[in-house]
BALO-496502 format. One line per 3 residues: their letters; for each residue z, x, y of C-alpha. Coordinates in nm, 3 decimals. Last residue first. Example, Ala and Ser with C-alpha at 12.3 -4.5 7.8 and 13.67 -1.06 7.14 Angstrom:
SA	0.714/1.367/-0.106 ~ 0.780/1.230/-0.450;
REM end
This chain:
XXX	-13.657/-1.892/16.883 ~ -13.859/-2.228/16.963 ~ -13.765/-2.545/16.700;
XXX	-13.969/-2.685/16.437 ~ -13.822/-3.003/16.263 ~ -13.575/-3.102/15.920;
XXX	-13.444/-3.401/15.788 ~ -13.724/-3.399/15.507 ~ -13.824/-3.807/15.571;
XXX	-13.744/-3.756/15.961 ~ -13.977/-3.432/16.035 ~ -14.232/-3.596/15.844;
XXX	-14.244/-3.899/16.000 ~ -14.293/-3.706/16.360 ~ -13.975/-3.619/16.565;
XXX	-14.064/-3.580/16.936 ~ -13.644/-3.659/17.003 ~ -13.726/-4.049/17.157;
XXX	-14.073/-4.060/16.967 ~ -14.346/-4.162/17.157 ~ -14.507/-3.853/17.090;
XXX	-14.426/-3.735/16.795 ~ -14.517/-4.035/16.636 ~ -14.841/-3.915/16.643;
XXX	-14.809/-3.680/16.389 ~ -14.693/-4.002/16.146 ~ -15.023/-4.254/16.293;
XXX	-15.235/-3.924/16.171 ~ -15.474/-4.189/15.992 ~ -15.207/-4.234/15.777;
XXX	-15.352/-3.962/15.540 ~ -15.217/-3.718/15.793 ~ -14.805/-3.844/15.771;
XXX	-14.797/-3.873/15.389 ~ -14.932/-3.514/15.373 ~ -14.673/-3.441/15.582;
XXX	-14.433/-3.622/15.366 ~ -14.546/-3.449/15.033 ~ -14.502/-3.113/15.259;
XXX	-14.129/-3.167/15.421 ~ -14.000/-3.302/15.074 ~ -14.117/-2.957/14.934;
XXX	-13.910/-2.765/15.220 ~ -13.646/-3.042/15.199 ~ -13.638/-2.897/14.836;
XXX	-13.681/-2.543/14.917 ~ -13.368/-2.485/15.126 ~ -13.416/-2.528/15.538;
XXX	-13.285/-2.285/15.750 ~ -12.966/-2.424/15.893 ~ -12.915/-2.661/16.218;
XXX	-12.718/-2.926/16.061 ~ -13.087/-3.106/16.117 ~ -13.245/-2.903/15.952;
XXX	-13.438/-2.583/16.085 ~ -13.782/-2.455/16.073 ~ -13.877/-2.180/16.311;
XXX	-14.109/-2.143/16.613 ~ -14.261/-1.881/16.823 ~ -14.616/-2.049/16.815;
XXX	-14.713/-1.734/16.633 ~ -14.449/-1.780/16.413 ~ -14.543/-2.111/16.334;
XXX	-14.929/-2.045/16.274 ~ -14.826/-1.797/15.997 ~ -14.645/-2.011/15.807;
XXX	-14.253/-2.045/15.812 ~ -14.093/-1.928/15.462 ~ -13.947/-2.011/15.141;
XXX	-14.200/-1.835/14.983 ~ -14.274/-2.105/14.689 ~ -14.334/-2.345/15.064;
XXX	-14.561/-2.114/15.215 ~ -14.785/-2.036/14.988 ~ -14.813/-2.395/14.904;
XXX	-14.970/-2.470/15.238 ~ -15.237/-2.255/15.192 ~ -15.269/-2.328/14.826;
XXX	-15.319/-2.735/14.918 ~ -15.587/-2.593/15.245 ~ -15.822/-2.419/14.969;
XXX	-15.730/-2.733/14.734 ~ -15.866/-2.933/15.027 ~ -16.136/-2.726/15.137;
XXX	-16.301/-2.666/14.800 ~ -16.254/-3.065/14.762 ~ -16.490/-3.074/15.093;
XXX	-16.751/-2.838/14.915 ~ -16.789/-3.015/14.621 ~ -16.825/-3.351/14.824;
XXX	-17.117/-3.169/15.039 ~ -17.254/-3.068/14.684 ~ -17.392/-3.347/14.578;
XXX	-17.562/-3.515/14.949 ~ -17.649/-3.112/15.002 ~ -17.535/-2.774/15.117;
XXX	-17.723/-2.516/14.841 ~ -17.505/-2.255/14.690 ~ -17.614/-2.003/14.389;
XXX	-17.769/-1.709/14.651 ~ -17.508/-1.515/14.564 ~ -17.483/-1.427/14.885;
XXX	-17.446/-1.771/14.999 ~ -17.117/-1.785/14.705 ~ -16.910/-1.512/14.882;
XXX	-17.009/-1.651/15.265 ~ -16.889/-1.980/15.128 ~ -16.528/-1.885/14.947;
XXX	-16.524/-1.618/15.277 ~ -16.554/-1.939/15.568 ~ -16.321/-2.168/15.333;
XXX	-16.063/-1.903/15.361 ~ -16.162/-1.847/15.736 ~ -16.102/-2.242/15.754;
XXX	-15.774/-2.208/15.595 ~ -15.640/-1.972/15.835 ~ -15.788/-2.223/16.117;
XXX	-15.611/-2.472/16.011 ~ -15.276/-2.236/16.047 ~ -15.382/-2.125/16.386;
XXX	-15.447/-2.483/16.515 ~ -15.161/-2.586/16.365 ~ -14.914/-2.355/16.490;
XXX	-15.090/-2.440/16.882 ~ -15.060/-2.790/16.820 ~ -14.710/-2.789/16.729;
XXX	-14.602/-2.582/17.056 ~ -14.832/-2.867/17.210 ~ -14.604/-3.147/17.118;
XXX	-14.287/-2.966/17.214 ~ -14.060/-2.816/16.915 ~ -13.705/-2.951/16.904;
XXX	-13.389/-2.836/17.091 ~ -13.147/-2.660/16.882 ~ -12.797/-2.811/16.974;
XXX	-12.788/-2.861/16.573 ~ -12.649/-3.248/16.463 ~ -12.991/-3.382/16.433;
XXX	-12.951/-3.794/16.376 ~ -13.099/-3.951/16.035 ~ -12.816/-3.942/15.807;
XXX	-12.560/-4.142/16.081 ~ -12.793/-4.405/16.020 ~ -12.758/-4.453/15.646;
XXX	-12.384/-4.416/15.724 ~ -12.331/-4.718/15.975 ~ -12.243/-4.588/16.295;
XXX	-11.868/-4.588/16.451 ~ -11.725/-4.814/16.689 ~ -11.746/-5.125/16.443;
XXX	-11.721/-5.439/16.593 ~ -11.535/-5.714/16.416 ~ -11.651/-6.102/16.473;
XXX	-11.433/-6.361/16.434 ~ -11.402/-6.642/16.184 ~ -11.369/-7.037/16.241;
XXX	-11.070/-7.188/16.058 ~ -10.866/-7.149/16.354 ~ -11.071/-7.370/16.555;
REM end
């Protein structure tokens, strides 16, 4: 019997998991605060879309077909990609968040630097081409944290 090793419990979390828990009191961003920023944030981009079409109808160049429907969805895309991009080279919350009263924080409870900015974007987009499984999240989450708000380490939170 003496032979036969004993288990040691550790008190303290391991450190991968210690990475992932928000040390701010800052309380995170409800569901429908979120919708409400990106509602008015999609629909910034769809008034972008909206003038790029009304500016090439009065042309009279543009017809909405089978081969130009695709056209017209990658104009959307790179329309919503330099939306999005504004925002991250500024360093700054989008439109739709302020108006939803919220700011970006870390998880120390700081503004967010450009990196986890950047990190926050590639793992958004991550989080919508999952068939939206990563917003989801958000709602059976334990803190409302979506897959995006876990890879960058940072969340929306009211001011």
């Amino acid at each position: 019997m003496s032979s036969q090793q004993a288990l040691e419990f550790q008190d303290e979390l391991p450190v991968n998991a210690q990475a992932d828990l928000i040390y701010c009191d800052a309380p995170v961003a409800l569901p429908a605060h979120r919708l409400v920023a990106a509602a008015v944030d999609t629909s910034m981009v769809l008034i972008g879309l909206g003038i790029f079409l009304l500016i090439f109808f009065l042309g009279g160049d543009l017809v909405i077909n089978r081969q130009t429907a695709p056209f017209l969805v990658a104009v959307g895309a790179v329309i919503a990609l330099f939306y999005r991009s504004l925002w991250y080279f500024g360093n700054g919350d989008t439109p739709g968040m302020r108006f939803a009263g919220l700011q970006l924080v870390d998880f120390d409870g700081r503004r967010p630097d450009r990196e986890q900015r950047g990190m926050r974007q590639v793992a958004g987009l991550l989080s919508l081409l999952a068939a939206g499984l990563g917003l989801v999240w958000a709602l059976v989450d334990e803190e409302n944290l979506t897959w995006h708000d876990h890879i960058s380490k940072t969340f929306p939170t009211p001011w």
